[in-house]
C-alpha positions in Angstrom: -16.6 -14.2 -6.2 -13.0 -14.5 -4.9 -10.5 -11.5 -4.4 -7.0 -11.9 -5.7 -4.1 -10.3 -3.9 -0.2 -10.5 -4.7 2.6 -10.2 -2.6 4.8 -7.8 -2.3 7.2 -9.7 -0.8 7.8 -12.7 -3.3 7.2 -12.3 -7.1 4.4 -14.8 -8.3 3.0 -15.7 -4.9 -0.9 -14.5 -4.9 -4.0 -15.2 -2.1 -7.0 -16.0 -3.0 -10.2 -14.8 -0.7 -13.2 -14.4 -0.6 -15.2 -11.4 -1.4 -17.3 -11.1 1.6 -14.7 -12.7 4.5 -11.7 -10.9 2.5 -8.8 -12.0 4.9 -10.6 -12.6 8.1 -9.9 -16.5 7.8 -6.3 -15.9 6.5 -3.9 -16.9 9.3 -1.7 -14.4 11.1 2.0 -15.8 10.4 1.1 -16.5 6.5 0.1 -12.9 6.4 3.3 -11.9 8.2 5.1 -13.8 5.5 3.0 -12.9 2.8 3.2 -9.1 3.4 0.7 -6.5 3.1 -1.7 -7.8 0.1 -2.1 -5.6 -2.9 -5.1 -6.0 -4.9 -4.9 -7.2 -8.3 -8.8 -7.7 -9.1 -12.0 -9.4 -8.3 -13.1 -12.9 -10.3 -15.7 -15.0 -10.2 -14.6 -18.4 -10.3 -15.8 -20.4 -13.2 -14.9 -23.7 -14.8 -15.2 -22.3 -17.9 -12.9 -19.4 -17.4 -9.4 -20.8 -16.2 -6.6 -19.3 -14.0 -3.4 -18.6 -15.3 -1.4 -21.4 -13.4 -3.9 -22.9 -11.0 -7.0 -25.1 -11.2 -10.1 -23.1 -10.7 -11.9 -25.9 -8.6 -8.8 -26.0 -6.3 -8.8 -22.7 -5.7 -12.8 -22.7 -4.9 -12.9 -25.7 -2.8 -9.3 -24.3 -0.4 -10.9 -21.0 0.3 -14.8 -23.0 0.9 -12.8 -25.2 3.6 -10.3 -23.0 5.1 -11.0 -19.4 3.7 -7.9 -19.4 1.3 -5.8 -20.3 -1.3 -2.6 -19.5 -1.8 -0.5 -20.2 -5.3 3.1 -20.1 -4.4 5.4 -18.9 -7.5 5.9 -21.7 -9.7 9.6 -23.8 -9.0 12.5 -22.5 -11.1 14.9 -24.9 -12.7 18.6 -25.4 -11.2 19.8 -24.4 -14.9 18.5 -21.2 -14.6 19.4 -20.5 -10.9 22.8 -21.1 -11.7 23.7 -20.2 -15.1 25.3 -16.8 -15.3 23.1 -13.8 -16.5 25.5 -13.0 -19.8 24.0 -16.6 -21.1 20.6 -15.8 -21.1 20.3 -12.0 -21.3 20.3 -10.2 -24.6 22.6 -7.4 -24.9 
């Protein structure tokens, strides 16, 4: 069973825990940089029931071998970065 917690500081940027350490093994600068963790919910890792944007087994064997995982938000394309709002917004 592995805790899920987002940051508050960047969008899409979670930790994964576990249950019973919680963030005892989390370092102290990533947790500086990461912010104060708000919950978003308790899973049980299973093969059979997928992350969103992560591979379950990943995420079980990083927080087995150093007590974490972190998924850092997913890399935006330099399209979207620099195309102005107006083209991509509905109004």
């Amino acid at each position: 069973m592995c805790i899920i917690y987002k940051s508050p500081k960047k969008d899409l940027m979670y930790l994964y825990v576990d249950k019973t350490e919680k963030l005892k093994r989390v370092p102290e600068p990533l947790l500086a940089r990461f912010g104060e963790p708000q919950l978003v919910m308790e899973k049980l890792l299973l093969k059979s029931k997928p992350l969103a944007n992560v591979d379950v087994e990943e995420v079980a064997k990083a927080i087995v071998s150093q007590g974490f995982y972190l998924q850092m938000p997913p890399a935006k394309d330099d399209y979207i970065i620099d195309t102005p709002a107006p083209f991509y917004t509905k109004e």
